[in-house]
N, C-alpha and C positions, 0 to 999 in steps of 0.2 A: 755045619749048618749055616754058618753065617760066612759069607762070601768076605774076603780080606778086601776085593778090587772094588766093594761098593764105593762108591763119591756120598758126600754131604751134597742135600740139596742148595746150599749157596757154598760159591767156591769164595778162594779167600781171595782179598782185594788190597795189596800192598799199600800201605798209609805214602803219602805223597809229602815230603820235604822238601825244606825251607830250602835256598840257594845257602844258608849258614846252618844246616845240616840238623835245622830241628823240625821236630814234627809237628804238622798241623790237624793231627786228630783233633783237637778239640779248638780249631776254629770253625765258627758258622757260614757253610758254604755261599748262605746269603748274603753275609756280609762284607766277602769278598769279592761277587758280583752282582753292587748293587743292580737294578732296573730304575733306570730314569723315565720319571713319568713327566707329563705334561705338567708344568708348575699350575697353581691354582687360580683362578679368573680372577684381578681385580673389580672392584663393584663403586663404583660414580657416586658421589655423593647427592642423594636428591636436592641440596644447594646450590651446590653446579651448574647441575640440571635445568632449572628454574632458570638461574642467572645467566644463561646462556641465551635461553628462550624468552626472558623479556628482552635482553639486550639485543638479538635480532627483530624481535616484534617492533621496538622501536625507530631502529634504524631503516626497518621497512617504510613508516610511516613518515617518517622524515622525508625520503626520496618521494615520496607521495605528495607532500606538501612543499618543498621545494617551488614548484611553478607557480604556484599557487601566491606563495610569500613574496614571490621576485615579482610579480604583476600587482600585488599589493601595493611595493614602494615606490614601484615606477610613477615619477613626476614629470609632470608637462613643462612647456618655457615656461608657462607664466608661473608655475610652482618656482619654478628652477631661481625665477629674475624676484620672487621674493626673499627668497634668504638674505643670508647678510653678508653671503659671498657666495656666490652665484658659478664664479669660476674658476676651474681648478686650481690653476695658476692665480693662486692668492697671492696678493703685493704684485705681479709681475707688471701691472699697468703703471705702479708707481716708480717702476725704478727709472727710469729716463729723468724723469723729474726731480727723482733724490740725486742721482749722478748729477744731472744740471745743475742743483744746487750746490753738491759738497764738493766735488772735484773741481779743479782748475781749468780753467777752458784757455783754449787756444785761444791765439789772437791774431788779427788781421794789423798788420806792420808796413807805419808810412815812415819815409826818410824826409827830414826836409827841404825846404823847395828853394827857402834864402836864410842866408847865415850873415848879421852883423854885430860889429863889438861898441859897446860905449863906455864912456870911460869917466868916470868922476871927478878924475884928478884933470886931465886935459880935457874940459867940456866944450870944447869949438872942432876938436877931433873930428874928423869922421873918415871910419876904417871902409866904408862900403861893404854891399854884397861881395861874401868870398866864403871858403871852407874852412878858415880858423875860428875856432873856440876858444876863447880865453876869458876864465869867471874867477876874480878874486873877489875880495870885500869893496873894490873901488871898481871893477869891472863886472859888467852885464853881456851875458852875449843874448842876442834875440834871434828869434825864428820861426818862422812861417811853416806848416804843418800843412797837407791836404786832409782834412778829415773824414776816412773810409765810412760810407755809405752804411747805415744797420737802421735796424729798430731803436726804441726807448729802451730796454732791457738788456741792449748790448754796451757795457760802460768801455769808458777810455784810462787810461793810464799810459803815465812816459817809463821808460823806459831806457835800462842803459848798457851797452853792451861793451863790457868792458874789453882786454887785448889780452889774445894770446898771448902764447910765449912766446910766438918769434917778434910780434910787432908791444911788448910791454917797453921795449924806446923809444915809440912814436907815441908815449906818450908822459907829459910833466906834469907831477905835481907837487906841493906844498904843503905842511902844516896840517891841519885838521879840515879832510873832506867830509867828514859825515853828515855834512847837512847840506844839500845844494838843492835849493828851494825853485820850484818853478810856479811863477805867475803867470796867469792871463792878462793877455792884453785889450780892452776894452776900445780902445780911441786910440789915434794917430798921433795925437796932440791936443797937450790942453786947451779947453775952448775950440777946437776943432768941431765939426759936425759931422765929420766923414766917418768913415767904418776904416775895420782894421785893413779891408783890404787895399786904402788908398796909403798904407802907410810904404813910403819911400826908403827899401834898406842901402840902396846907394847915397844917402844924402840924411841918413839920421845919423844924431850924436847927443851925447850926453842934452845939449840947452834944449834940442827940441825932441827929447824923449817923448816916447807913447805913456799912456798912463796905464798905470797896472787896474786889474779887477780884483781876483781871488786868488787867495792861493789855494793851487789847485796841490801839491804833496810837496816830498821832501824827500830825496836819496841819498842813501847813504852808499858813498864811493869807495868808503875805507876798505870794504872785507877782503882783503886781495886784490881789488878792483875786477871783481866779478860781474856777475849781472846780477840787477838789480830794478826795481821798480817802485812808483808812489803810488799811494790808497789810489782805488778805483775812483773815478766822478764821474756824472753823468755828461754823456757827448755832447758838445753843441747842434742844435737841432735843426737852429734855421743857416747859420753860416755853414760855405763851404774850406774856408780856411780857418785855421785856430793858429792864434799868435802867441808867443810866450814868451818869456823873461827869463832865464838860467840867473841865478846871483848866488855870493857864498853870505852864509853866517856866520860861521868863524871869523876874528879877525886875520888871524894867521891860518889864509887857507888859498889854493891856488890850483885848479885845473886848466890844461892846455894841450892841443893837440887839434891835429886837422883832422876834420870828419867828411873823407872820400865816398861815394859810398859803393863806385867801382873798383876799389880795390880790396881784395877780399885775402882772410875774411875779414869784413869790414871792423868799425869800432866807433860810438857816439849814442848819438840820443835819437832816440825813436816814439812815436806817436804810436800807442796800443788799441786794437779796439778788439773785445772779445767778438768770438765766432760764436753764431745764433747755435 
């Protein structure tokens, strides 16, 4: 009565093994393939929110008020010419003025015009106009200067340009030069009336010396026999000539040498006047 060939309503379903040959009956099918869902929405924090939205509100109103503030500040000249610096270029007006002051200014260079020597110990001597210079403590040498045309504010000073190296044989000295004083010359001759221009360098000597005025500085020859220069003084204003007096301090002291002043480069004494 009962059929051998019936089947069971479910047929049998072979258990599925590991690749190391154990059985995974009793793993959970789900959690061998999980299903990936959409991860979950982060949520802003209403701080944020807010802090985002005044910080645009204000930046809005900023740009809004911008033209407004710049039309605000804007000042006219006469605002401008009240401050107390009016120009951007603050100081720049001054600085010509401070360079004029603290810097060294060039100078306008005269050679002189007549060279003669007198002499203390031989006072009937007379060497004449010529280009030798010879200043001990018994010897003067004088000279006549054109003095270059300026203003009251452009001063003088002498000047000495001492020798290269190829021409430091042309020239002789002696003893202690640090002091070689030059004076103005005032008068021709004592009791004289004339001006310095009538003074004669072909026919002066020691008896009828010019008479000194001031001393005008003092150079020191020693430093290698460099150049060198005495304090500034004020130019002569109304003469066209300025006269002067070369003499030593020292007793044991002695400069000599001819002052060419086309042979170059030259070497001697020079009349300064600064450039305006």
């Amino acid at each position: 009565m009962f059929s051998t060939g019936r089947k069971d309503s479910a047929e049998y379903v072979p258990l599925a093994t590991h690749q190391d040959g154990g059985s995974s009956e009793d793993v959970d099918p789900n959690l061998q393939n999980p299903v990936s869902g959409p991860p979950p929405k982060g949520r802003l924090s209403p701080f944020i929110i807010w802090t985002s939205a005044i910080v645009a509100l204000l930046s809005f109103v900023n740009l809004i008020l911008i033209p407004n503030t710049i039309l605000h500040y804007q000042l006219s000249e006469e605002d401008l010419a009240k401050l107390p610096y009016p120009d951007l270029h603050i100081g720049f007006n001054r600085i010509d003025k401070l360079l004029h002051d603290t810097l060294p200014r060039p100078y306008i260079r005269t050679w002189p015009l007549q060279i003669a020597r007198i002499n203390q110990g031989i006072k009937d001597t007379v060497y004449g106009n010529s280009q030798e210079v010879f200043i001990s403590v018994k010897d003067s040498t004088l000279m006549r200067f054109v003095v270059p045309k300026g203003s009251t504010d452009q001063l003088c000073a002498f000047g000495w340009k001492g020798p290269v190296e190829t021409r430091k044989q042309d020239l002789t000295t002696k003893g202690d030069i640090s002091e070689i004083e030059v004076w103005s010359i005032i008068s021709p001759m004592v009791g004289s009336p004339g001006t310095v221009d009538n003074l004669d360098f072909d026919n002066v000597s020691w008896n009828n010396r010019p008479v000194r005025g001031e001393l005008l500085g003092t150079m020191d020859l020693k430093n290698d026999l460099v150049n060198a220069t005495t304090e500034n003084f004020a130019c002569p204003s109304q003469d066209k000539h300025l006269v002067v007096e070369f003499r030593c301090v020292r007793v044991d002291c002695q400069v000599s040498f001819s002052q060419i002043k086309d042979v170059h480069p030259n070497m001697g004494f020079e009349l300064l006047r600064q450039i305006p």
